[in-house]
C-alpha positions in Angstrom: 88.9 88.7 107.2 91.3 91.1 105.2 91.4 92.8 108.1 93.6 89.9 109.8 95.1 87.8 107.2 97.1 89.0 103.9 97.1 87.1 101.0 100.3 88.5 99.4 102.2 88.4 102.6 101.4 84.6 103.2 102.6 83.3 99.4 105.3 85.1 99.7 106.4 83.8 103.5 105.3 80.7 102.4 107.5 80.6 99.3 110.5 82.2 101.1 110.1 79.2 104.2 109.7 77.0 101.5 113.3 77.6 99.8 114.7 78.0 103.2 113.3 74.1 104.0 114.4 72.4 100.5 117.7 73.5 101.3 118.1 72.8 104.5 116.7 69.4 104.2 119.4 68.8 101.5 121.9 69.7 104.0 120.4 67.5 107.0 119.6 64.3 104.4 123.1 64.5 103.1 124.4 64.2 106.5 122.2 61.5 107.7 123.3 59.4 104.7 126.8 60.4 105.0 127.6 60.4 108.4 124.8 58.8 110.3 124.8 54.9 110.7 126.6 51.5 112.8 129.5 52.5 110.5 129.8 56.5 110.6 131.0 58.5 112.9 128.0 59.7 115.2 129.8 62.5 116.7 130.6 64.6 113.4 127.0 63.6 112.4 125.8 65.3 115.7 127.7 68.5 115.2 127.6 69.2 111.9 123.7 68.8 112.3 123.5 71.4 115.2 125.5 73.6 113.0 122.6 73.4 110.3 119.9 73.9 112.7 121.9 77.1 114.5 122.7 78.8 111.5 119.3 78.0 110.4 117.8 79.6 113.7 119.9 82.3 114.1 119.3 83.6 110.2 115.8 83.3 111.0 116.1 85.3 114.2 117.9 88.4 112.5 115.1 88.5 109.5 112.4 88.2 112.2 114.1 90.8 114.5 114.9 93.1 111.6 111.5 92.8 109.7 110.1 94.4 112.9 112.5 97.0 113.5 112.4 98.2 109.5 108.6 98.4 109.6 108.1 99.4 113.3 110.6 102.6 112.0 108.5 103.2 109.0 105.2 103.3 110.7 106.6 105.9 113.5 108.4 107.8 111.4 106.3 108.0 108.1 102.7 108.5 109.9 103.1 112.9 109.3 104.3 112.4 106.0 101.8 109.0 104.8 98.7 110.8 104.2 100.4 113.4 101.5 102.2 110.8 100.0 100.3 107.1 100.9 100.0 105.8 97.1 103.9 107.3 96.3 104.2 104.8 99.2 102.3 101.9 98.5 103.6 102.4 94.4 107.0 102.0 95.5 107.0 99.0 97.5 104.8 97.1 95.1 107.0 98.0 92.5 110.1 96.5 94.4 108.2 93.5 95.4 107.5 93.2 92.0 111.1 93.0 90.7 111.9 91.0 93.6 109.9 88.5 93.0 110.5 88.4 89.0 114.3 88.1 89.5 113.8 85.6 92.3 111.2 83.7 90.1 113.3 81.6 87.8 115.6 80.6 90.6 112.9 79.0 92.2 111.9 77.0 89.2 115.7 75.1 89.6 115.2 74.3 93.8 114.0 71.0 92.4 117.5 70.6 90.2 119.7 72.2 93.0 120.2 68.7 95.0 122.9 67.3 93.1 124.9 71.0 93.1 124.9 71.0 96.9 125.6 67.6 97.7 128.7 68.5 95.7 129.6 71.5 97.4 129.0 69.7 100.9 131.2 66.8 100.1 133.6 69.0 99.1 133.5 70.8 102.2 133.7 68.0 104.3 136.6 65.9 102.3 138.7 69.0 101.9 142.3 68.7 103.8 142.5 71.3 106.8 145.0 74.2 105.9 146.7 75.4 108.3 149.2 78.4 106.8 148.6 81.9 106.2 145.5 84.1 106.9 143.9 83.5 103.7 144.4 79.6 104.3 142.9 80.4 107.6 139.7 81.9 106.7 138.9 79.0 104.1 139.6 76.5 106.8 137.1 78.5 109.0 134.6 78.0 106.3 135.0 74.3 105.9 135.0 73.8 109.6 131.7 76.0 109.7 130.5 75.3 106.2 127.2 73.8 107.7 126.6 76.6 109.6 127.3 79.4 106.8 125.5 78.0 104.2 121.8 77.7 105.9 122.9 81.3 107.5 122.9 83.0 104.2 120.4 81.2 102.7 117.9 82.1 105.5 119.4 85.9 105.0 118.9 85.8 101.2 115.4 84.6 101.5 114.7 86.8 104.8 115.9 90.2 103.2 113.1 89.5 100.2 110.2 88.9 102.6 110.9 91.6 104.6 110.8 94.2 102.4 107.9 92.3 100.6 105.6 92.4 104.2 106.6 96.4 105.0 105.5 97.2 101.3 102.1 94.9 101.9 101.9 96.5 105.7 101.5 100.0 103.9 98.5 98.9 101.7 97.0 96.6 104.6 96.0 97.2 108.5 99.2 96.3 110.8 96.6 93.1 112.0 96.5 91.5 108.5 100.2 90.9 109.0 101.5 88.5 111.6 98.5 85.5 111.0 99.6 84.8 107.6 103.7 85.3 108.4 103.2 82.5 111.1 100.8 80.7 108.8 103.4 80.5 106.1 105.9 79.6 108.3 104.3 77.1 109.7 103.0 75.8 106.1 106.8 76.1 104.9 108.1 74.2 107.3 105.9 71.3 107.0 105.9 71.1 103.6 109.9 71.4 104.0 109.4 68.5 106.4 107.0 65.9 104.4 109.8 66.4 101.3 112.8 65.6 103.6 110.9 62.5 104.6 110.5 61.5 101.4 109.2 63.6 98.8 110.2 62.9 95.3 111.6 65.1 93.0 109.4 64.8 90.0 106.2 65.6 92.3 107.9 69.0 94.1 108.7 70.2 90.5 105.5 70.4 90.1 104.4 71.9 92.6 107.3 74.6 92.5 106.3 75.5 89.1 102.6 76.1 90.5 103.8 78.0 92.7 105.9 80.4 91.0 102.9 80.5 88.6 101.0 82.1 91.4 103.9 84.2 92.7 104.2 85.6 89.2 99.9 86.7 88.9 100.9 88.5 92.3 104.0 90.1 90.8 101.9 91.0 87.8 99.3 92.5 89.6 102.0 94.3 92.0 103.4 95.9 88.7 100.4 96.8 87.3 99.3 98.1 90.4 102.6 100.3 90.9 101.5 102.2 87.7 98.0 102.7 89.0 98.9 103.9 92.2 101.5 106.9 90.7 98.8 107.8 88.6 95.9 108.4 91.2 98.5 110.1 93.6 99.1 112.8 90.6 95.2 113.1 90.2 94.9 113.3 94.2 97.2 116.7 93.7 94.8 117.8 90.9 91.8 117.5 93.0 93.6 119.0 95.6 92.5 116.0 98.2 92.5 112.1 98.4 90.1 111.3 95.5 88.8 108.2 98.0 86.9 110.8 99.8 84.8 111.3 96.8 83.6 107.4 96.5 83.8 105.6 93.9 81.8 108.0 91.3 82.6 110.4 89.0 85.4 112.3 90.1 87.2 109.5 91.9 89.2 109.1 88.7 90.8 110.7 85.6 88.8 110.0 82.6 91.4 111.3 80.3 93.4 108.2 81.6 90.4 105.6 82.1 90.1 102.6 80.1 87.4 100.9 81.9 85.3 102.3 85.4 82.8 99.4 86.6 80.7 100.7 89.0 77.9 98.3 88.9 75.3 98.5 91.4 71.4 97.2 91.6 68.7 97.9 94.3 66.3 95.2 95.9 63.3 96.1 97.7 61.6 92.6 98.7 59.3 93.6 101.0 59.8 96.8 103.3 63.7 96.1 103.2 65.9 97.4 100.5 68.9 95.4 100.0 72.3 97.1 97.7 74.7 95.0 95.5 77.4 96.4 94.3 80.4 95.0 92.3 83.8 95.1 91.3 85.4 97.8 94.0 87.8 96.3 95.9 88.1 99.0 97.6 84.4 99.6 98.7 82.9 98.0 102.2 85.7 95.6 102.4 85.5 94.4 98.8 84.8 91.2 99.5 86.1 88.7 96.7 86.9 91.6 94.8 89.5 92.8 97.8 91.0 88.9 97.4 91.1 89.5 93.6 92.9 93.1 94.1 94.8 91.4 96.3 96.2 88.4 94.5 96.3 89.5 91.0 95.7 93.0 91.1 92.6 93.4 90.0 91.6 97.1 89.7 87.8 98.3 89.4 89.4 101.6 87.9 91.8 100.6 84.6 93.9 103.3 83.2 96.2 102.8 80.3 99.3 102.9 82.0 97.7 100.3 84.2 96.8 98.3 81.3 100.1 98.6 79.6 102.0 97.6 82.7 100.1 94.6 83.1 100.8 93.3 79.2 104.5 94.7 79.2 105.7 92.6 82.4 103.7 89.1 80.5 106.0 90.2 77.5 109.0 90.7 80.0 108.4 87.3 81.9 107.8 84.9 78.5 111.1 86.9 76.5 113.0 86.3 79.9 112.2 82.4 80.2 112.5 82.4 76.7 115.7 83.5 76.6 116.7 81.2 80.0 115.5 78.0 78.3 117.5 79.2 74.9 120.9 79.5 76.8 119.8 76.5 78.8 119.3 74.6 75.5 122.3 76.1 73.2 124.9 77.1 76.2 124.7 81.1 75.3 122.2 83.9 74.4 120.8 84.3 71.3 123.4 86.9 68.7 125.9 85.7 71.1 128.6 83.4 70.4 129.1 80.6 72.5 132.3 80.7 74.6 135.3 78.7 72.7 136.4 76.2 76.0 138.7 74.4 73.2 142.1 73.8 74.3 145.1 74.2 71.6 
């Protein structure tokens, strides 16, 4: 099954199509209760709502189009050089996906608070007199006649640009056919989801579910970070041992004791009968992995612990609660803690 479906890859598609639909089913219900109606002009309404959907379309088109062409160049081109350097590889990406999704983490907590902020900015768009002198006038009348075009553009960019480089980091780790299911899958998921709230999903019940999800997105950052770390080291023991320590199982030798916190290896032999039956636990890595590859891949979950492993893991908890900490402090008192807060008194 991991063979054909990635669980990284669909969260994060998912979460990225889910962004994309909140939005974009701001735009379209602002419109419809604008515009749309015995009393409104039908004609604006119809435009302005093919400019959503195009903008919407083409974004998606250029992240779809240049998801392929990044990681159709990296499998061509990195194929001499991947099996010298495949856990340099694999650390890197999972280490960008990991900031990318902590930075991108908190915004996603405040979709469910963003409704009011873009109905603003539409309105404001819309109602805004046409300008008609100079070239800078110009331009900003471009962007009000366009404005429902541009915004769903470069939110579908934003969003795109993190899920691509997401699914060519995950495409490394994970055969090309575990790609494209989940991708379509979490589109399609997105989109209806996106859907069922523009029909009428309440606010209160989608904050709750975006703080679930971020919840999960930040166990798979976690585990990307933690990972990170564990793949640098066993690329620096692969040089030591001269070879790709996979090709000595998953005994000693595999690993570096001088780093290794924890090695579970467990393994029992049946013999009911004439048959012999083997159970072993914990590799993810080992004849599929079975949970343990699910595990490994949703929270990072490592057979083979090494302290810089370890650490990572703790240190980005640390990082995550100081960092909401501090957002809900500024949130609460205006300005960071030791910081004074900015004087808007007028004399």
């Amino acid at each position: 099954m991991l063979d054909l479906f990635s669980v990284p890859v669909f969260v994060v598609v998912f979460r990225e199509t889910l962004e994309t639909a909140i939005i974009v089913s701001v735009l379209l219900a602002f419109l419809k209760q604008t515009l749309d109606g015995s009393q409104r002009d039908a004609g604006i309404y119809k435009t302005l709502r093919a400019q959503v959907w195009l903008g919407t379309g083409l974004g998606l088109a250029l992240c779809l189009i240049g998801s392929g062409v990044i990681i159709g160049i990296f499998y061509i081109l990195g194929n001499d050089t991947w099996a010298d350097h495949e856990y340099y590889y694999e650390g890197v990406f999972s280490l960008i996906s990991a900031i990318i999704i902590t930075i991108m983490g908190g915004a996603l907590l405040r979709v469910g608070k963003m409704e009011d902020k873009w109905r603003a900015k539409l309105a404001k768009a819309i109602e805004t007199p046409v300008t008609t002198q100079g070239k800078r006038a110009w331009l900003v009348n471009l962007f009000e006649k366009y404005a429902m075009f541009v915004l769903p553009f470069i939110t579908v960019l934003r969003e795109g640009i993190e899920g691509i480089v997401f699914v060519a980091g995950v495409s490394f780790s994970a055969p090309a056919s575990a790609v494209p299911l989940p991708v379509l899958m979490g589109l399609m998921l997105g989109g209806l989801v996106g859907y069922a709230l523009y029909r009428g999903g309440s606010s209160a019940k989608l904050q709750y579910f975006l703080v679930a999800s971020t919840c999960l997105l930040y166990l798979v950052a976690a585990g990307l970070f933690s990972r990170a770390i564990w793949l640098f080291e066993q690329q620096q023991w692969n040089k030591v041992v001269g070879g790709d320590a996979a090709e000595l199982g998953d005994g000693p030798g595999s690993y570096d004791i001088d780093r290794s916190i924890w090695h579970v290896n467990v393994s029992s032999l049946l013999q009911p009968c004439e048959s012999q039956l083997t159970f072993q636990c914990c590799n993810p890595q080992l004849n599929g992995g079975g949970g343990w590859a699910i595990l490994n891949a949703v929270v990072g979950w490592n057979n083979s612990a090494t302290y810089g492993s370890v650490l990572a893991y703790n240190l980005y908890w640390v990082f995550v609660i100081a960092q909401f900490s501090l957002m809900s402090f500024k949130e609460d008192h205006g300005h960071y803690p030791l910081l004074k807060e900015e004087d808007t008194r007028t004399d």
